[in-house]
C-alpha positions as CSV (number, residue, x, y, z in Angstrom):
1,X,0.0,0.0,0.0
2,X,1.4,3.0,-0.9
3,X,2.1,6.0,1.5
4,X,-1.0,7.9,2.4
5,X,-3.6,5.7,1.1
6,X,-6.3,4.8,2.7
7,X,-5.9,0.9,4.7
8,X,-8.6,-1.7,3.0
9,X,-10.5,-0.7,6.4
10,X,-10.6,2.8,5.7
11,X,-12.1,2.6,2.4
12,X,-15.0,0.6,3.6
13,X,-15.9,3.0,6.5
14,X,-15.9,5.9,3.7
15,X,-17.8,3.9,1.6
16,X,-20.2,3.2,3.8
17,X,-20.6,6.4,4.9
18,X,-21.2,7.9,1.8
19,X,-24.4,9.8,1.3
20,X,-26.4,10.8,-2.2
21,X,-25.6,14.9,-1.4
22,X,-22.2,13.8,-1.5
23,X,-20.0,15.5,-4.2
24,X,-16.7,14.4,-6.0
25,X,-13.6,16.6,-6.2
26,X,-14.4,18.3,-9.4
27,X,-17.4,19.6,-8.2
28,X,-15.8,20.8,-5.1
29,X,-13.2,22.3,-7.1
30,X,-15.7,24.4,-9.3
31,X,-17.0,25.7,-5.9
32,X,-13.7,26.1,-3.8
33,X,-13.4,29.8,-4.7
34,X,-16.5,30.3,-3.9
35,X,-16.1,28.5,-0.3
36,X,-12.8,29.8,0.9
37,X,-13.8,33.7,-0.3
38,X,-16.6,32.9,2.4
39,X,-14.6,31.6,4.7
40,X,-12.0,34.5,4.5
41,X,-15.0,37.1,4.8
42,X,-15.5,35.6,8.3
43,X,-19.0,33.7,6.7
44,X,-20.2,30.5,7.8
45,X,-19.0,28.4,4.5
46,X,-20.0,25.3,6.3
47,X,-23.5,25.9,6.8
48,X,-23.4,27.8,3.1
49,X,-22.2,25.1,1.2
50,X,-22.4,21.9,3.3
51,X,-21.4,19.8,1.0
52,X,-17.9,21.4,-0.2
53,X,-17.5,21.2,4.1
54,X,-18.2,17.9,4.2
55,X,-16.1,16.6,0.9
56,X,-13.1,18.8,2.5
57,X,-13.5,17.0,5.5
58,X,-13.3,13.4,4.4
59,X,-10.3,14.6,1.3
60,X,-7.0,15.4,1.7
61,X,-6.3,16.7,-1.7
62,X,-9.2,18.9,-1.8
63,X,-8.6,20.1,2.1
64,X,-4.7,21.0,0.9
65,X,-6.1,22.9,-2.4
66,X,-8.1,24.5,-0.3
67,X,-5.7,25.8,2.7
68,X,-3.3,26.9,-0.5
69,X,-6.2,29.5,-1.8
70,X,-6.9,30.3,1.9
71,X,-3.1,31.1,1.8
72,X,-2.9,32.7,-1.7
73,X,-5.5,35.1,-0.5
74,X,-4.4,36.4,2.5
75,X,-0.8,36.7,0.5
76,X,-2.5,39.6,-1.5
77,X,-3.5,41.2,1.9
């Protein structure tokens, strides 16, 4: 297994916790703009756009693009 993969074990608990408002990584990469300008505005992103929270939450790639705009913003500050 490579490093950073998810164990056998893992992948079943995500799968099994997958719901049908759940959204894949393109989708929450047409909306992470919108998501982390709310976020640096101080709104409530989370409650806003649940399901870009929730995806962020459970994927690593989308949770590090994310921090990198959150970053990229306050850089222009």
């Amino acid at each position: 297994m490579s490093p950073g993969m998810p164990s056998p074990e893992q992948m079943m608990g995500m799968i099994a916790a997958t719901t049908e408002d759940e959204i894949d990584c393109g989708q929450a990469f047409e909306l992470m703009h919108q998501y982390a300008d709310l976020v640096d505005s101080g709104q409530d992103a989370a409650a806003l756009l649940p399901t870009v929270r929730k995806h962020i939450e459970i994927c690593k790639d989308c949770r590090q693009e994310l921090e990198a705009l959150l970053l990229a913003i306050h850089a222009g500050d």
